[in-house]
C-alpha positions in Angstrom: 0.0 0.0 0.0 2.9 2.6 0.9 4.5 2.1 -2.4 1.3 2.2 -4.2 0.5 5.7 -2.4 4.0 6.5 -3.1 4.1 6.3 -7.3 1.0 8.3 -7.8 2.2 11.6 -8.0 4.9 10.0 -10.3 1.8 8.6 -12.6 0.2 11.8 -12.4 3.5 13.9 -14.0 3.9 10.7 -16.4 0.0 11.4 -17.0 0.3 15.7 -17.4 3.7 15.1 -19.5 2.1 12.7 -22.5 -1.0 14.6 -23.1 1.4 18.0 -23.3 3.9 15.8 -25.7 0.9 14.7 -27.6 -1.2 18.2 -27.7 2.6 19.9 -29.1 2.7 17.3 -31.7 -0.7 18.0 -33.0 0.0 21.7 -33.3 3.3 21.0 -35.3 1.1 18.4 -37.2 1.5 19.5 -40.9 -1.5 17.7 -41.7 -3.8 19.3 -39.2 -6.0 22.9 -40.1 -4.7 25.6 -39.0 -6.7 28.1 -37.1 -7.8 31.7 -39.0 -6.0 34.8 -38.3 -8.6 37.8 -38.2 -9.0 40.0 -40.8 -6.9 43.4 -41.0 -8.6 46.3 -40.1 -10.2 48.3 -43.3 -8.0 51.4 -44.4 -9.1 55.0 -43.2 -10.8 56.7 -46.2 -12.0 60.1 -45.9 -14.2 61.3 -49.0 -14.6 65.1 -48.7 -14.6 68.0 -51.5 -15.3 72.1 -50.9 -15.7 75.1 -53.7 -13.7 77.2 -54.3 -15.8 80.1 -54.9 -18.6 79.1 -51.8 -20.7 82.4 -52.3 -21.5 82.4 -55.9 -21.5 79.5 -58.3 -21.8 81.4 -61.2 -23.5 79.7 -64.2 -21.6 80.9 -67.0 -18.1 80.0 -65.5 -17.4 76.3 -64.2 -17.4 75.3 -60.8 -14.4 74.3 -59.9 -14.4 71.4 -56.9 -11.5 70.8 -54.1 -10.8 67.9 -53.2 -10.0 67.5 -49.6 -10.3 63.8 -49.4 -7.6 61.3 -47.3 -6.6 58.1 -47.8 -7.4 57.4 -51.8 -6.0 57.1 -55.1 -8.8 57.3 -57.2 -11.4 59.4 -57.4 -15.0 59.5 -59.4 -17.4 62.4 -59.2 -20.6 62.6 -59.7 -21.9 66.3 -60.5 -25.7 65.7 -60.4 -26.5 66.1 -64.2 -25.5 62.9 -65.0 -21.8 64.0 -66.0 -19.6 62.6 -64.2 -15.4 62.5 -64.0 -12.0 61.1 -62.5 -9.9 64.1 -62.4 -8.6 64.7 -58.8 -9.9 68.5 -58.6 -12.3 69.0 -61.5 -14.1 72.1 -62.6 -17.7 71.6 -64.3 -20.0 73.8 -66.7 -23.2 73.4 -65.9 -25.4 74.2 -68.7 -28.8 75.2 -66.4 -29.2 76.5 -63.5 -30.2 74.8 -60.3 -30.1 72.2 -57.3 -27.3 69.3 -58.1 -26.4 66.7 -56.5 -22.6 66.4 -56.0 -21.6 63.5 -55.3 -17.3 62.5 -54.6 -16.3 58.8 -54.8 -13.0 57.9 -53.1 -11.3 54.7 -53.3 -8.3 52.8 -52.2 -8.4 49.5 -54.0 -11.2 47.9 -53.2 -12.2 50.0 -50.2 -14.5 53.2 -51.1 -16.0 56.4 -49.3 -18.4 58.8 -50.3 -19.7 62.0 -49.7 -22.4 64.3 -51.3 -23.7 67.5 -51.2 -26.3 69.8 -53.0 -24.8 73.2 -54.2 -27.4 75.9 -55.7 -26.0 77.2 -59.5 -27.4 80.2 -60.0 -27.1 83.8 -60.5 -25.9 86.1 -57.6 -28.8 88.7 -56.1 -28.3 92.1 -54.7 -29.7 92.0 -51.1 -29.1 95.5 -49.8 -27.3 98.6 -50.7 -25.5 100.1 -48.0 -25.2 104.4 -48.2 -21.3 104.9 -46.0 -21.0 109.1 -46.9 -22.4 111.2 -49.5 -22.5 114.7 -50.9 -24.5 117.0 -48.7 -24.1 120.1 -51.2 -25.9 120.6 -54.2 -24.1 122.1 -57.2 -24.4 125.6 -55.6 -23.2 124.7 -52.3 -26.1 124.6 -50.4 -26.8 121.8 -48.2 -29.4 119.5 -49.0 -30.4 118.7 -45.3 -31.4 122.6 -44.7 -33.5 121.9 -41.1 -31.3 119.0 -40.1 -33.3 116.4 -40.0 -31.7 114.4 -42.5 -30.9 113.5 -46.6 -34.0 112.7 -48.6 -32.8 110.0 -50.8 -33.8 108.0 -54.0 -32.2 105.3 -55.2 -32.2 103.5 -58.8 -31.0 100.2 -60.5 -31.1 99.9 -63.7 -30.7 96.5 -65.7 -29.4 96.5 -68.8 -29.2 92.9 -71.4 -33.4 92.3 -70.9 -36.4 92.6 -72.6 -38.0 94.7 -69.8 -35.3 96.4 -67.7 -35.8 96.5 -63.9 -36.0 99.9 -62.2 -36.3 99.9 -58.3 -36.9 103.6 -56.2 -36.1 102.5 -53.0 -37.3 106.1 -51.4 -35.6 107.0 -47.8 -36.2 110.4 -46.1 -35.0 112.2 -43.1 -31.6 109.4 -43.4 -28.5 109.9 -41.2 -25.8 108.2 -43.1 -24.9 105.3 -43.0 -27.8 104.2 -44.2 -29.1 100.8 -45.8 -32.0 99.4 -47.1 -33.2 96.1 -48.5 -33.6 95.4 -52.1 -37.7 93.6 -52.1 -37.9 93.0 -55.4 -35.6 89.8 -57.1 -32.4 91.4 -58.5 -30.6 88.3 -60.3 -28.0 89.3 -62.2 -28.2 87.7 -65.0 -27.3 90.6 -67.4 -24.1 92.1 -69.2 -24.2 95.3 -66.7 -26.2 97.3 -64.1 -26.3 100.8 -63.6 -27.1 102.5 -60.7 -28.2 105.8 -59.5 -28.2 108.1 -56.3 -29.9 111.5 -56.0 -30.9 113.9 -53.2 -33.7 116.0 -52.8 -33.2 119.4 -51.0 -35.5 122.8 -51.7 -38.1 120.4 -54.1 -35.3 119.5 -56.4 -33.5 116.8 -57.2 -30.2 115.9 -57.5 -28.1 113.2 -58.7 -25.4 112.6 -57.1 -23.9 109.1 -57.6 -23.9 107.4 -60.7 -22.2 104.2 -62.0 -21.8 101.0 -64.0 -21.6 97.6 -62.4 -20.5 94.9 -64.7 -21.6 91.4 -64.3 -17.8 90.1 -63.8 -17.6 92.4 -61.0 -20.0 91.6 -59.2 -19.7 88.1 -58.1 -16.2 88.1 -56.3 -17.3 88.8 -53.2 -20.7 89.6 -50.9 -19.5 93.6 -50.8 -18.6 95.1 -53.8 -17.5 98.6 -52.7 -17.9 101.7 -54.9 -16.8 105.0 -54.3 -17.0 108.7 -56.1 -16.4 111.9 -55.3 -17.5 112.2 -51.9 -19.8 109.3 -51.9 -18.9 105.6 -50.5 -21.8 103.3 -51.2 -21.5 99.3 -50.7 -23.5 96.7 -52.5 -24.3 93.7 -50.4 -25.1 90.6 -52.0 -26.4 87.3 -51.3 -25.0 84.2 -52.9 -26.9 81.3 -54.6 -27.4 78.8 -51.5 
């Protein structure tokens, strides 16, 4: 019995050693499937494009897209009038405008990202004209605001390239510079030029006293086009196509 109870740890490590001996040789076993790594993680795509006029999209210049995406090496747009192309940063007529769907592709084999976006083509409007300074003399020196209680002005736009030209006589009385007003009525500007006019009205007459040519390329570079004359400072504020 002693010797018995004596050799059964020694059974038990014979016991614990064969089944590791045997458990090693399975996993060195050629013949024997061998367990699935996981997958690798997908690559970081980041499909993204901007404008790179954002406050006007003119419609008789192409838009020109940036591309701001990470991660790809091919790109395919989709510009919402069924065109579409694979140029990095391309720039698109439009031959209406509109509401289009832009739509930016980005891939990296055979990973891909999107992102979309609907841009407004269409013609610039005025929103408000702002009055900074202007003359407060007639032509004879005296002052158009006699009793101090301000300039009576009228103001005209004129468009020019249409059937029916638009006039608007925004009239403002008893106004301390600056001044500004809101256009009501829809002032695309989808002509060659607009003229513009500014006159005062002192004694029961009328002056003019601000007059000037806007052409169409001038007008969409930015939201304040800035005019000045003489002793007049007048800014045009517009609002883009959104």
């Amino acid at each position: 019995m002693n010797n018995l109870h004596r050799s059964k740890p020694l059974l038990l490590a014979f016991f614990f050693t064969l089944l590791a001996t045997i458990a090693c040789r399975e996993l060195d076993d050629p013949l024997l499937p061998k367990p699935t790594p996981p997958p690798p993680p997908p690559p970081v795509i980041v499909s993204c494009f901007s404008l790179q006029n954002d406050t006007f999209m003119d419609p008789k210049v192409p838009v020109q897209f940036l591309n701001c995406s990470q991660g790809a090496t091919t790109y395919l747009w989709h510009f919402g009038d069924s065109a579409t192309s694979d140029s990095f940063e391309p720039a698109h007529q439009y031959a209406d405008t509109g509401h289009y769907t832009v739509r930016l592709e980005a891939f990296l084999g055979d990973y891909k990202e999107e992102y979309s976006r609907v841009i407004r083509v269409d013609y610039p409007r005025f929103k408000k004209i702002r009055i900074v300074q202007m003359g407060v003399l007639d032509p004879w020196g005296v002052p158009y605001d006699l009793d101090g209680s301000g300039l009576d002005i009228n103001a005209r736009f004129t468009r020019d390239g249409n059937n029916s030209p638009t006039f608007i006589f925004p009239i403002a009385q008893n106004v301390t510079l600056p001044y500004e007003f809101i256009l009501t009525q829809d002032m695309s500007i989808d002509a060659y030029f607009w003229q513009w006019e500014l006159d005062c009205y002192g004694s029961g007459t009328r002056d003019t006293v601000g007059l000037g040519t806007m052409y169409y390329r001038d007008l969409i570079d930015s939201p304040v086009e800035t005019r000045s004359w003489d002793s007049n400072l007048v800014e045009i504020i517009m609002e883009g196509a959104r």
